[in-house]
C-alpha positions as CSV (number, residue, x, y, z in Angstrom):
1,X,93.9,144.8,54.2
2,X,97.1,144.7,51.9
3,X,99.8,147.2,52.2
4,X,103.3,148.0,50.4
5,X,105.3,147.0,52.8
6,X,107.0,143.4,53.5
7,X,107.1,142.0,57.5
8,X,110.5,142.4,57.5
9,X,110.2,146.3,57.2
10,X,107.2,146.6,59.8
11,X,108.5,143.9,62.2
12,X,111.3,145.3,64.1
13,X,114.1,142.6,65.8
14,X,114.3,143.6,69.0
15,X,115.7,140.9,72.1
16,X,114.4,141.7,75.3
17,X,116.4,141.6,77.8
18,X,117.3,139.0,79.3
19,X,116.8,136.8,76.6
20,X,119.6,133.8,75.8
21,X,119.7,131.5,72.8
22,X,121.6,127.7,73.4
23,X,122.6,125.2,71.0
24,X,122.3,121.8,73.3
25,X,124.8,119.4,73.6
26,X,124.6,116.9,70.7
27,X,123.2,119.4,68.1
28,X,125.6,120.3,65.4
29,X,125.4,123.7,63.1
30,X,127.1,124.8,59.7
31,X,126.7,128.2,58.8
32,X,127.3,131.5,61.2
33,X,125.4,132.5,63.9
34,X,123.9,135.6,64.8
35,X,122.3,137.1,68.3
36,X,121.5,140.4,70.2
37,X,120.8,138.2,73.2
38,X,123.4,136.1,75.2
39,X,124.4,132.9,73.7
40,X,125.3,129.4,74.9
41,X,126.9,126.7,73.0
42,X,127.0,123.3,74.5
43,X,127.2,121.8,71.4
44,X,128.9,121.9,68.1
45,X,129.4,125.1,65.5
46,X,130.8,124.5,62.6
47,X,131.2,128.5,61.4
48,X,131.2,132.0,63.2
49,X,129.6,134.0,66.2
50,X,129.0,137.5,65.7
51,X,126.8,138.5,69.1
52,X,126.5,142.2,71.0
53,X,126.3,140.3,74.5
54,X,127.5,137.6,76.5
55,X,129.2,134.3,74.7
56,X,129.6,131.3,76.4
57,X,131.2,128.1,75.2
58,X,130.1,125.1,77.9
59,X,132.3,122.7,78.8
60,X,131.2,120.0,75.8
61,X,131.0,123.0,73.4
62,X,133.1,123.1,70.4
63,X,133.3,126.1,67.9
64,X,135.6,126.0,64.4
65,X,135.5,129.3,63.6
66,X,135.5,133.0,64.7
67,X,133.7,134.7,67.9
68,X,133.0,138.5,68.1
69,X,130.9,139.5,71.4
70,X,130.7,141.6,74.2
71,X,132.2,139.5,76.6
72,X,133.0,135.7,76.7
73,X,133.4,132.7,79.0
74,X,135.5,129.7,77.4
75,X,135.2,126.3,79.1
76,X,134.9,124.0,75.9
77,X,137.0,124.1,72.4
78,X,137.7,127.3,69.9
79,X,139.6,127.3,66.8
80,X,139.3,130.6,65.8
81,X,140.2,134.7,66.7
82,X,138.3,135.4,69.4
83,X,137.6,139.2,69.5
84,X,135.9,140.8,72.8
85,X,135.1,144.1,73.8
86,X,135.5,144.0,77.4
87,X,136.3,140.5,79.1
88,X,137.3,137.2,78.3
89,X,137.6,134.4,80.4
90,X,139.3,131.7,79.5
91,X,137.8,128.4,82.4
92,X,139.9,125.5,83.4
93,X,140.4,122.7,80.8
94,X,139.1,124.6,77.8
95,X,141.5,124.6,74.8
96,X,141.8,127.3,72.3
97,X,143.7,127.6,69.6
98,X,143.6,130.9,68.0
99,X,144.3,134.7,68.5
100,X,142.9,136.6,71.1
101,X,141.6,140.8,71.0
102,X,140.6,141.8,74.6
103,X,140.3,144.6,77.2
104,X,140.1,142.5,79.7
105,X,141.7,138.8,79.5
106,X,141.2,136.4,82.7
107,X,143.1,133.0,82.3
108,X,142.6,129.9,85.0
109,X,145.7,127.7,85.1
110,X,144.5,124.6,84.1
111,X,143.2,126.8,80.8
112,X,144.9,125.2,77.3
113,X,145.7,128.0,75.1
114,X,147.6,128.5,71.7
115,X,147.9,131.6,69.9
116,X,148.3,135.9,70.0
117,X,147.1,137.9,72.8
118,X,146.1,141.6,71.8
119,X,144.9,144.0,74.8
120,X,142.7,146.6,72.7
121,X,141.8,149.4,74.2
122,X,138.5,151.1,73.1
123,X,138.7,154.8,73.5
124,X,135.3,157.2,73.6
125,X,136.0,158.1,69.6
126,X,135.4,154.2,68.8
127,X,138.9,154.0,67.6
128,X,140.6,150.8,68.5
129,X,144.3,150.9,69.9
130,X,146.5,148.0,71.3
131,X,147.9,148.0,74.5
132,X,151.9,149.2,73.2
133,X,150.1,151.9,71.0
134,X,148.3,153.2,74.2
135,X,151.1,153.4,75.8
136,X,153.3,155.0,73.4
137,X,150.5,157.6,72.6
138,X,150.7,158.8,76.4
139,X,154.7,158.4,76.8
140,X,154.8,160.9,73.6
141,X,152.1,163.6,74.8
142,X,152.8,162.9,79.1
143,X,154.1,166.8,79.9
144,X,155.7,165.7,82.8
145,X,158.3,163.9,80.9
146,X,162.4,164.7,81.3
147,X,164.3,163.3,78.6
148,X,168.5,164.0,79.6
């Protein structure tokens, strides 16, 4: 009937997938946010997003702090880094201020943005390079190289 251990250590936190969380316009959160699953904010988040999928910022969405996801879709306000793994799209009339870490960066015209953009390129090992140390890594060991 009883046993030793606690529901946190027999229930495991899986997301299905599929699965999406969304703050609604007109709610507003303190504190940072947390999610396997994709994630929507329409409204306002006063603090950090640390998600391993999709992040999406709507149009009335406002965020003062750091995001960290898979990829992203901006179309509302950030101030904060905003680090992806793969792609980041940054939609027509969103504003960010803040630096950027991407592979991929996608940036409509009418898109308002302040701040550092960092290509990072994610090699098999896990180690994280920049774009210019990529680049210098394979000018330095290219074998086909003539130097006069």
């Amino acid at each position: 009937m009883f046993n030793n251990k606690s529901k946190s250590e027999t229930a495991e936190t899986v997301t299905p997938p599929g699965s999406a969380s969304l703050i609604g316009s007109g709610t507003s959160l303190k504190g940072d946010i947390t999610s396997n699953g994709d994630l929507r904010i329409d409204g306002t988040l006063v603090g950090n997003i640390i998600c391993t999928s999709k992040v999406i910022i709507g149009a009335n969405g406002v965020v003062e702090g750091d995001i960290s996801g898979q990829t992203a879709d901006i179309m509302g306000k950030v101030s904060g880094t905003i680090k992806v793994k793969e792609l980041l799209q940054l939609k027509s009339n969103c504003q960010v201020n803040g630096n950027l870490y991407s592979a991929k960066l996608q940036i409509e015209p009418a898109a308002n943005f302040n701040g550092q953009c960092h290509m990072v390129v994610e090699q098999a090992t896990g180690n994280v390079k920049t774009g210019s140390e990529s680049r210098k890594d394979d000018y330095l060991k290219s074998p086909s190289l003539a130097i006069s």
